[in-house]
C-alpha positions as CSV (number, residue, x, y, z in Angstrom):
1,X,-23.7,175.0,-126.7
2,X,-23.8,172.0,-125.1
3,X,-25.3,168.2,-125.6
4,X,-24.9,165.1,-123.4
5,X,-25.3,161.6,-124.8
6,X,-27.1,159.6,-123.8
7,X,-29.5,162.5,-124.4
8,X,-31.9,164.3,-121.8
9,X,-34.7,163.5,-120.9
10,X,-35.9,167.2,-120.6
11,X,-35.0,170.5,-119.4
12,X,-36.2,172.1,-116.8
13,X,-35.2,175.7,-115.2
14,X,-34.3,175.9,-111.3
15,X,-35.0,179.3,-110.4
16,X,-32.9,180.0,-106.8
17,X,-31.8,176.8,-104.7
18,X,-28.4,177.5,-105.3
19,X,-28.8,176.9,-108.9
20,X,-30.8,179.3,-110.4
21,X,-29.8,177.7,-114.4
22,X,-31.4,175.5,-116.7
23,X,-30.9,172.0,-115.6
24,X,-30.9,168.5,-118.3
25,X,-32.6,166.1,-116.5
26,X,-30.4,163.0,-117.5
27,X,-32.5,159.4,-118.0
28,X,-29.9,157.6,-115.6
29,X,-26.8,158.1,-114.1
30,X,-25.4,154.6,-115.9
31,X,-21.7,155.4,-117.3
32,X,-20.2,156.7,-119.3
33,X,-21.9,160.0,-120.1
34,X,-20.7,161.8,-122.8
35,X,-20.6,166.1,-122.9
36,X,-19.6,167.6,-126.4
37,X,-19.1,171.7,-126.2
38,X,-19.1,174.2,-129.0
39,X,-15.8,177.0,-128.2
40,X,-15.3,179.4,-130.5
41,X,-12.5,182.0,-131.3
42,X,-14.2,185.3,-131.2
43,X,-11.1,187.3,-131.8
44,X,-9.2,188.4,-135.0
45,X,-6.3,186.3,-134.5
46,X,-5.6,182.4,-135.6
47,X,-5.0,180.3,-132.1
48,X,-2.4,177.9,-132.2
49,X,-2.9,174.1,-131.3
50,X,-2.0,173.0,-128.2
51,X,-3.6,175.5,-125.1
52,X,-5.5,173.4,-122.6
53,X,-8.8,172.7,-121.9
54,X,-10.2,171.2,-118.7
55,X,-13.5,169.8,-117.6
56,X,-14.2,169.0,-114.1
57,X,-17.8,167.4,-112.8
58,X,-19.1,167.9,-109.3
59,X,-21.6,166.2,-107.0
60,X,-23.8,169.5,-105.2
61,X,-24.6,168.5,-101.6
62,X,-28.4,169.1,-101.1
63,X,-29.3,170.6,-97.8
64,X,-32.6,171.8,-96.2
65,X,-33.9,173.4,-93.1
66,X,-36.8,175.0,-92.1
67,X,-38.0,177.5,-94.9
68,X,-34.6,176.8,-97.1
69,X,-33.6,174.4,-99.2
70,X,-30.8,174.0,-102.1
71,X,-27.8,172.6,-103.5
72,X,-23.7,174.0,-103.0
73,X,-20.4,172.2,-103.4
74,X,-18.6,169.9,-101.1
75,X,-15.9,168.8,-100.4
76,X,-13.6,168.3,-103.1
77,X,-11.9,164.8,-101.6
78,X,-15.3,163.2,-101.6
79,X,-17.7,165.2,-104.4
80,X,-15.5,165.9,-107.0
81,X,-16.2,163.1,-109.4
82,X,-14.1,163.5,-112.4
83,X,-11.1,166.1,-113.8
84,X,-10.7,165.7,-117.4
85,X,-8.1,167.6,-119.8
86,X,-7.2,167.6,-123.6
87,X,-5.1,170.4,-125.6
88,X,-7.6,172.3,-127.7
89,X,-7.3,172.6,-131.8
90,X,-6.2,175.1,-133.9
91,X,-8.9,178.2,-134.6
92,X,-9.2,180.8,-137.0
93,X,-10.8,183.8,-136.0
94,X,-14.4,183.2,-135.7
95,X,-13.9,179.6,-136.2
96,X,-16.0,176.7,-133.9
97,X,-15.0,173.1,-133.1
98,X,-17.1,170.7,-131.0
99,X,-15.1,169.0,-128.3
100,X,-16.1,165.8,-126.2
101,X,-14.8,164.2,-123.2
102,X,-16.3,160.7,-121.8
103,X,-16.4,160.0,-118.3
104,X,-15.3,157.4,-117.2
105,X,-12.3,157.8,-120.1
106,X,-9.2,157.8,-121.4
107,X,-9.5,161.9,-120.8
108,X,-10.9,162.0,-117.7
109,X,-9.7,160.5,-114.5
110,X,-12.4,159.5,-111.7
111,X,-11.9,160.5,-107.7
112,X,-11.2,158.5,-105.8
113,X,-8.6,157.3,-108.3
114,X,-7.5,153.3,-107.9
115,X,-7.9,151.2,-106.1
116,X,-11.2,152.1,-105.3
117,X,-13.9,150.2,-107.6
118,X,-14.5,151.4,-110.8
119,X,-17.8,153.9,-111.0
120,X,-20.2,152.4,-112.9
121,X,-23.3,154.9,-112.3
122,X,-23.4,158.2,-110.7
123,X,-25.3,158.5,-107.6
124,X,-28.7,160.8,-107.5
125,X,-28.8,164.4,-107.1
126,X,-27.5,167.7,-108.9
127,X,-23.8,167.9,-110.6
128,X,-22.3,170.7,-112.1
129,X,-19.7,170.5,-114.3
130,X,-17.1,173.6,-115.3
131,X,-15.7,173.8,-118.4
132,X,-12.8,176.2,-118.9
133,X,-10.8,176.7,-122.1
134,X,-7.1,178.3,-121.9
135,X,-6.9,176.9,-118.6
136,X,-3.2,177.4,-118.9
137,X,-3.4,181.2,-120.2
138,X,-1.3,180.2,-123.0
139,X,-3.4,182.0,-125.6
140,X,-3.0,186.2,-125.3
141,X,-6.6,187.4,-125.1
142,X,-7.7,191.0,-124.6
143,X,-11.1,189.2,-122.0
144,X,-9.7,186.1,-120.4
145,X,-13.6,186.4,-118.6
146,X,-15.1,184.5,-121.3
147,X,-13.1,180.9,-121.0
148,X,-15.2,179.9,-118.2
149,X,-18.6,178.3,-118.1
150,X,-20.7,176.0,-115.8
151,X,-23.9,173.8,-116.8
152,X,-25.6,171.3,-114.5
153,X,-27.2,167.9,-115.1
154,X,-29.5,166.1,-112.9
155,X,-29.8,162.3,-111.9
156,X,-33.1,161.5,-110.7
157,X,-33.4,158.7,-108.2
158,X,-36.5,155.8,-109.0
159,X,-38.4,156.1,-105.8
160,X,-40.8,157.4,-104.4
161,X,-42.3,158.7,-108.0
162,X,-42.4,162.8,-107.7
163,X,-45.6,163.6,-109.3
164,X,-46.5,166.8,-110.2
165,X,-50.1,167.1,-112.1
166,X,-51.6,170.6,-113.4
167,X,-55.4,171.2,-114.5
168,X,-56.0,174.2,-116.5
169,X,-59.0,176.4,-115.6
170,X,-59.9,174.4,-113.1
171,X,-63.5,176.4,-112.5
172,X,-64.6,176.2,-116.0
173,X,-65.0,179.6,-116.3
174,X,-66.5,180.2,-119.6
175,X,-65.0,183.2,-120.8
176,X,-61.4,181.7,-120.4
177,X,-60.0,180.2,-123.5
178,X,-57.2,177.3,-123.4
179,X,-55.0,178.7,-126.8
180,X,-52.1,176.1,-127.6
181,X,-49.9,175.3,-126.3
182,X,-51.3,175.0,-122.9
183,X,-51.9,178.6,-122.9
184,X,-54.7,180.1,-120.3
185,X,-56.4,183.0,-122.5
186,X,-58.2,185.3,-120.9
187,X,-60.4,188.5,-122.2
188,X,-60.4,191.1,-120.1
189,X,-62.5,193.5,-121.2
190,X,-65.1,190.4,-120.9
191,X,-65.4,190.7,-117.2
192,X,-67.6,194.1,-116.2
193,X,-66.2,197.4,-114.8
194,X,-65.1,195.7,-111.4
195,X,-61.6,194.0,-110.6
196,X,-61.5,190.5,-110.8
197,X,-59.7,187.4,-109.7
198,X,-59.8,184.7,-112.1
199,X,-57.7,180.7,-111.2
200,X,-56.5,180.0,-114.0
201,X,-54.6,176.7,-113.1
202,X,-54.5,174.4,-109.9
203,X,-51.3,172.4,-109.5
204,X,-51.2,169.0,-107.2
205,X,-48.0,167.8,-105.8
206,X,-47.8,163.8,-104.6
207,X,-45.5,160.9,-104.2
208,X,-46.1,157.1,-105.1
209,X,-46.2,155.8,-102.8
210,X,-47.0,158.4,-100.2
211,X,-45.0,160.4,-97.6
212,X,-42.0,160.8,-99.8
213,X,-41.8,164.3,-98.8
214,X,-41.3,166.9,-101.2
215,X,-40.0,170.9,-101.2
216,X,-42.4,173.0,-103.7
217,X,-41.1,176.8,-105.3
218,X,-42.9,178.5,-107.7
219,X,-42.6,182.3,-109.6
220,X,-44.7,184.3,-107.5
221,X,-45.9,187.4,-108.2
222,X,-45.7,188.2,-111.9
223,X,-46.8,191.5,-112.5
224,X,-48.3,193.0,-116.2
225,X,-46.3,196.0,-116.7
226,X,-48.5,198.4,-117.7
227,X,-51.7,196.7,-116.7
228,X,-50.9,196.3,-113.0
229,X,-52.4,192.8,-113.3
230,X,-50.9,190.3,-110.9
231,X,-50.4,186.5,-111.1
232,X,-50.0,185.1,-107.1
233,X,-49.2,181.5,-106.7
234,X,-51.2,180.6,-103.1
235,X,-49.7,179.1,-101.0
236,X,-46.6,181.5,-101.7
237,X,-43.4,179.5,-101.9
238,X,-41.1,178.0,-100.4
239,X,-43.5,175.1,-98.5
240,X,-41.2,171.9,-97.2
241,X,-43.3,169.0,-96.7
242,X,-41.7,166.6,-94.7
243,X,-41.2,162.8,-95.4
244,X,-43.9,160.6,-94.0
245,X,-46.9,163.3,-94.9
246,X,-49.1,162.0,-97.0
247,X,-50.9,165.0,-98.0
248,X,-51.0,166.6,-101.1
249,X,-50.0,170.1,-101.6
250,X,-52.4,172.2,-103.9
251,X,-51.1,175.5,-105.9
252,X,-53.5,178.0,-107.2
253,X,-52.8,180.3,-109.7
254,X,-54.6,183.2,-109.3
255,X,-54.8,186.3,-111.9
256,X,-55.9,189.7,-111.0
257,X,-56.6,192.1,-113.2
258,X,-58.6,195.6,-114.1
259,X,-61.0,194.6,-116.7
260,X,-61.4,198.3,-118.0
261,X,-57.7,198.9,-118.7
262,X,-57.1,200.1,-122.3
263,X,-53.3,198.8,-123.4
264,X,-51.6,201.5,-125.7
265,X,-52.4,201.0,-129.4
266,X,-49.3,199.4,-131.0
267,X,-48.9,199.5,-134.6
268,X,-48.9,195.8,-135.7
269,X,-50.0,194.5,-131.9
270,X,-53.0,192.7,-133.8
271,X,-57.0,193.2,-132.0
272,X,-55.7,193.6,-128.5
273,X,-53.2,194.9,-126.5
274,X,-51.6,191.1,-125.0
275,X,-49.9,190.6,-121.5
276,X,-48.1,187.5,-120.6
277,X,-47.9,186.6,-117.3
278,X,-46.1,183.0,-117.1
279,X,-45.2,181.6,-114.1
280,X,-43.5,178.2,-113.0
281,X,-44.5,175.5,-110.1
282,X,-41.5,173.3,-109.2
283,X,-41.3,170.4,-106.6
284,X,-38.2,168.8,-105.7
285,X,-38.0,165.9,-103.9
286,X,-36.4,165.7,-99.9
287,X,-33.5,163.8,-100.7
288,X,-33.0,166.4,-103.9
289,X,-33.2,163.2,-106.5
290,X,-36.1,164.1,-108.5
291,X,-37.1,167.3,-110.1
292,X,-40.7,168.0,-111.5
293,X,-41.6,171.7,-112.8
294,X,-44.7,172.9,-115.4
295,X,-45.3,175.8,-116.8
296,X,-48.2,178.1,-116.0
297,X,-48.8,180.2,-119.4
298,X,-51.1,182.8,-118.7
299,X,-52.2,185.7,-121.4
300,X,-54.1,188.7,-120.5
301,X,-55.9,189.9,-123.5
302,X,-56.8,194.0,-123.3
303,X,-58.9,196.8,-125.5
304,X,-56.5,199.2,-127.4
305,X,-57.1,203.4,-126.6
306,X,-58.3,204.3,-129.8
């Protein structure tokens, strides 16, 4: 587990672009940040006081060309913010301890170290920090795998705004049904003996003001598996829009499906045999300082066979 303070603003998932992990989007980059961790002793024997734990936290280098875009790590000299350490309690087995280190503090020391100014705010972009417990391999463990883990956080930059805006159902079909929270409904068996295509959501990307350029992804196809029906995002991902294009880009979510398709009757499944077929839209700004991403909840509602 994991919690920064001040706290998130939200969570979003980055699926690919070198990340491919949830993200917490942080407010600001204004020092110090605080991270607290949960460990815990999931073996059978008491750990002694005193092994080492250490915390590093990375500035990502974001990178695009034409048709790819994402974040990896740089060099170490000049994105390597700050390497934090403390000796870790004692733990009975099965025992958890939450652990905190402040950065800037008296645990973790900022690169460049003096006499460069002191950091007050951490610039825009992706970090990642590392967390690994044992780092010394004092403590005998049968899986030393386990001591390890990364997280990110994002800084957003202030401008241009990101703006990412989603309109469910945007034909008004009638026979689709918005079901909280945010949910596109739809009963198939309400649709004839014919295949159908049915939008279920239109997604605009923008900046304010214009032409701050933008690099959309999305989750494109989802597939119903045992219906066959398919969710396509159009246009399919990735699209790079440049900086200076003041265009919008519009995504359609498009869901097609067999209207006669009879799901399997499943003891306790309720009226209807129920697909999901959730997708996400996600923009990230040019300079990769700002992160927008919705949801697109999608549920395909089928006859049972008798």
């Amino acid at each position: 587990d994991k919690a920064y303070f001040p706290a998130p603003s939200q969570q979003v998932l980055v699926s690919g672009f070198g990340v491919n992990d949830e993200v917490d989007v942080l407010a600001s980059g204004t020092l110090p940040i605080v991270i607290a961790r949960q460990i815990t002793n999931t073996g059978q024997t008491a750990v002694a006081a005193g092994y080492i734990i250490t915390e590093t936290v990375e500035q990502l280098v974001f990178s695009r060309t034409a048709g790819s875009a994402g974040w990896s790590s740089g060099p170490p000299a000049t994105h390597l913010m700050f390497t934090c350490g403390q000796l870790g309690p004692a733990l009975n087995p099965g025992e958890s301890v939450t652990i905190q280190f402040a950065f800037p503090g008296p645990l973790c020391v900022a690169n460049p170290p003096p006499p460069a100014p002191p950091r007050t705010v951490l610039d825009c972009g992706m970090y990642k920090e590392t967390l690994v417990v044992d780092a010394g391999s004092d403590v005998l463990e049968r899986n030393e795998f386990d001591n390890e883990a990364e997280h990110f956080f994002f800084v957003p930059s202030s401008q241009p705004q990101l703006n990412l805006n989603v309109t469910l159902n945007p034909n008004n079909d009638p026979m689709v049904n918005i079901v909280p929270v945010r949910r596109v409904q739809i009963p198939a068996f309400n649709y004839g003996n014919d295949p159908v295509t049915v939008r279920t959501h239109t997604a605009v990307i923008n900046s304010n003001p214009a032409g701050g350029g933008w690099i959309y992804n999305g989750i494109t196809p989802v597939v119903g598996p045992l219906s066959g029906a398919t969710g396509v995002l159009t246009p399919p991902p990735v699209v790079i829009v440049p900086p200076g294009t003041a265009a919008n880009t519009t995504v359609n979510y498009d869901i097609s499906f067999d209207p006669l398709f009879l799901g399997p009757n499943i003891t306790g499944s309720g009226l209807y045999y129920v697909e999901n077929l959730d997708s996400k839209v996600t923009a990230i700004s040019t300079d990769g300082c700002q992160i927008r991403q919705k949801s697109l909840l999608v549920q395909l509602l089928f006859e049972e066979r008798p």
